[in-house]
C-alpha positions in Angstrom: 6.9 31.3 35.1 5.6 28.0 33.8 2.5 27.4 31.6 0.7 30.4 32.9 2.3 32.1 30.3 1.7 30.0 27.6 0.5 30.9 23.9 -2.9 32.0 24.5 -5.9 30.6 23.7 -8.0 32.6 20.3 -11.6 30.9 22.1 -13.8 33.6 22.5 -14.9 31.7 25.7 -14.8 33.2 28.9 -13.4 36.5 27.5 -14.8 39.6 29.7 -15.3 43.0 29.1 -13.2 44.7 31.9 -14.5 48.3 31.6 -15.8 50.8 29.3 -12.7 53.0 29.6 -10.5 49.8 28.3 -10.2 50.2 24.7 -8.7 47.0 23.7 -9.7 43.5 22.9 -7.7 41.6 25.7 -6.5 38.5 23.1 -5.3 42.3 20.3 -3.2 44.3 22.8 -1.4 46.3 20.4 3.1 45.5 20.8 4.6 47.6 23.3 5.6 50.5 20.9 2.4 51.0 19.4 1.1 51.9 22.7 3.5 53.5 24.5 3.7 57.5 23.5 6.7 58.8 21.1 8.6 60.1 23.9 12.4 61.3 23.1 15.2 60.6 25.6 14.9 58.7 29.1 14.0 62.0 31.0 10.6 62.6 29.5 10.0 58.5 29.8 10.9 58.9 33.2 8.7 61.6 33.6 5.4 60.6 31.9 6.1 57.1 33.8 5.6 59.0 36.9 2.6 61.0 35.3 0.6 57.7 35.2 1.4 56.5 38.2 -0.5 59.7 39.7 -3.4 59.8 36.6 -3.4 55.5 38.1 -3.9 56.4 41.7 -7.0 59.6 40.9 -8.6 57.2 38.4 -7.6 53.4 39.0 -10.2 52.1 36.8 -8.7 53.6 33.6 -6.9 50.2 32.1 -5.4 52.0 29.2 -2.6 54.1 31.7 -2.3 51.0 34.1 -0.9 48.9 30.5 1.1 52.0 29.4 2.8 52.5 33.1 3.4 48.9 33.1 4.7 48.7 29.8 6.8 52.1 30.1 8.6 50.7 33.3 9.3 47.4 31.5 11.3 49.6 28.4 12.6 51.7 30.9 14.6 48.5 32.8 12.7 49.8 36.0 11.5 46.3 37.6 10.2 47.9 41.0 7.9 50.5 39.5 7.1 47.9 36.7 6.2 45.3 39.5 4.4 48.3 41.4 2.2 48.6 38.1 1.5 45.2 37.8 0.2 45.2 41.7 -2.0 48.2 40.7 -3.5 46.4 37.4 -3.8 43.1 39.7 -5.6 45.2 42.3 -8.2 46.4 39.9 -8.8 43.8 38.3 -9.2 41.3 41.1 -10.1 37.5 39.9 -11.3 39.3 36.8 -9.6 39.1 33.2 -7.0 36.5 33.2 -6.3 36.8 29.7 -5.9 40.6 29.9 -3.2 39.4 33.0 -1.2 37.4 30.2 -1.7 39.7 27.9 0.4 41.9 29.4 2.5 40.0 31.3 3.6 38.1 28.4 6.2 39.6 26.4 7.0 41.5 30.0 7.6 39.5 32.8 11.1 38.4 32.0 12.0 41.9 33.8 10.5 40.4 37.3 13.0 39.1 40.3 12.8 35.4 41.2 10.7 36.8 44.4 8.3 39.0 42.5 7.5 36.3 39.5 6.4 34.1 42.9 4.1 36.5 43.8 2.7 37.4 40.4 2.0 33.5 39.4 0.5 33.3 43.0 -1.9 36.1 42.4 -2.8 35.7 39.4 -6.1 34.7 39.2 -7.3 35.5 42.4 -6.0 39.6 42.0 -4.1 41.2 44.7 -6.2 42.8 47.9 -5.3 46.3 48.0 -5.3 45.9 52.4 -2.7 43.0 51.8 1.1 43.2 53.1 3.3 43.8 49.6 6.4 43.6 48.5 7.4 46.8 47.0 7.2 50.6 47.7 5.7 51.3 44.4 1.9 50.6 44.1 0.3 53.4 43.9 -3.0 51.6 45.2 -2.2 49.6 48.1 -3.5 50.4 51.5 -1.5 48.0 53.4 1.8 48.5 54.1 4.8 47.3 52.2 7.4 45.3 53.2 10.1 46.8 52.3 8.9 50.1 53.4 11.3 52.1 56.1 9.6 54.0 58.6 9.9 57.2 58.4 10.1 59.7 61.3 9.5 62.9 60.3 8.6 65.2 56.6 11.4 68.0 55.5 9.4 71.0 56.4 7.4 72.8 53.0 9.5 75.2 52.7 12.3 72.8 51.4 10.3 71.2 49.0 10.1 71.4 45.6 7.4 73.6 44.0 6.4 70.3 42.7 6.6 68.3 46.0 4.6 70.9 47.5 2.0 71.4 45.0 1.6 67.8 45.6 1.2 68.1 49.1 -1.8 70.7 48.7 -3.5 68.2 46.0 -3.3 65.4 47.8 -5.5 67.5 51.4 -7.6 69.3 48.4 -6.0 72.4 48.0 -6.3 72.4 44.5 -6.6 76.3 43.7 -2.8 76.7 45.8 -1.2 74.0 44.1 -2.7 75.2 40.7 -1.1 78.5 41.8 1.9 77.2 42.6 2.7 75.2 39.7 1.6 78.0 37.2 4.1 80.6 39.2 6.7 77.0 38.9 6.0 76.8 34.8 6.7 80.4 34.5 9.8 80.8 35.7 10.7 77.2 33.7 8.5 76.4 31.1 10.5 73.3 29.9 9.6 71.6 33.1 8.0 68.5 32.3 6.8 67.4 35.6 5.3 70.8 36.2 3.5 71.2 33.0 2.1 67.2 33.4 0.9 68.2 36.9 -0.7 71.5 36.1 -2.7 70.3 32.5 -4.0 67.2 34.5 -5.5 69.6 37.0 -6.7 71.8 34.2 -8.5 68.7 32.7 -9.7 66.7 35.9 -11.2 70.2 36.9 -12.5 71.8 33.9 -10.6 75.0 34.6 -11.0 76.6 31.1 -10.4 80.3 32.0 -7.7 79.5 34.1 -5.9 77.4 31.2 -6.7 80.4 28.5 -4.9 82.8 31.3 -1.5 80.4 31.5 -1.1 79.8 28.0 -1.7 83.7 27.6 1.0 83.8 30.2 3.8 81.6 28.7 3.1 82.9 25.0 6.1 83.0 23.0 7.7 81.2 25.3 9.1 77.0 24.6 7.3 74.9 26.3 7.9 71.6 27.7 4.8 68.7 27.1 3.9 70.6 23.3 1.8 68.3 22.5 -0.2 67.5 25.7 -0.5 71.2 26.0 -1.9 71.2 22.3 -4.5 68.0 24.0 -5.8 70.0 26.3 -6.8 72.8 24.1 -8.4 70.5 22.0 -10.0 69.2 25.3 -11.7 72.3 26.1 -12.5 73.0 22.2 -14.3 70.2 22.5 
């Protein structure tokens, strides 16, 4: 990568302040596993990787799950959904906070292809432009189209679909009441699924739909659920 990655500089010159929902001094990014969640076994990693990606695309601005998805995909091995998150990141941030950029990129960017540490070094400091052609099928922010995207000529019908897929579907045309429904009736018949119970506390949270989280956790009582402690978050959430 060259000496874009190079020890950084401790000069507070130039250093911005990217957004009130970033926590951390760019130049004190906490290492990888002080940031990432205590998450046992590659299936919930997996999982709470994919979890980000969605929290990334409802709320881009929020830097703290961009480094976390970013970081999570680089422990996971995953380079195309690691290189994905670093497109979202470099779409948000624009020209903006290059020493955030190597921040992160820094003890990560080993993981990139030859073609996708090209890109990265040329985009560096001028950000990536959301409408721009990219290479990958995994930002979750890009409105152009990607370039190694297949066309695709037709959508299984619904009643294929997961109850996740599905739920999904209804969220992303605002049908949030019917996927909330159908993600509850998903979590009861399996409460250790960990997509499901991701899914239905974010739209618990995003929505403020106290009663209707008192009523599921009434419903699954007794019962072992999957996500313990985000469920235990989001009580605290509405305590609060």
């Amino acid at each position: 990568m060259g000496s874009i990655f190079a020890k950084k500089n401790n000069s507070n010159q130039n250093r911005q302040t990217v957004t009130e929902n970033y926590p951390f001094d760019p130049n004190l990014l906490p290492a990888i596993r002080d940031l990432l969640p205590k998450l046992r076994g590659e299936k919930k990693q997996i999982a709470y990787a994919d979890y980000l990606a969605r929290k990334i695309k409802r709320n881009p601005r929020d830097l703290l799950f961009h480094v976390q998805r970013i970081y999570l995909n680089y422990v996971l091995g995953n380079e195309e959904a690691y290189f994905g998150a670093l497109i979202d990141l470099f779409i948000v941030l624009g020209p903006k906070a290059l020493d955030l950029k190597k921040s992160v990129l820094r003890p990560t960017y080993r993981l990139l292809t030859t073609e996708h540490k090209k890109y990265i070094k040329e985009h560096l400091k001028t950000g990536v432009d959301a409408a721009e052609l990219i290479p990958t099928r995994e930002s979750r922010l890009s409105r152009g189209l990607s370039s190694t995207t297949n066309i695709v000529t037709g959508e299984p019908a619904e009643a294929k679909l997961s109850p996740l897929a599905t739920a999904r579907k209804k969220l992303a045309v605002g049908e949030t009441e019917a996927a909330r429904t159908i993600l509850e009736n998903a979590l009861e018949q399996d409460p250790g699924d960990l997509e499901i119970a991701y899914e239905l506390l974010e739209i618990y949270r995003t929505h403020s739909l106290q009663q209707e989280f008192r009523a599921m956790t009434t419903r699954l009582a007794g019962k072992s659920l999957a996500a313990r402690k985000e469920w235990n978050e989001t009580e605290d959430f509405f305590r609060n």
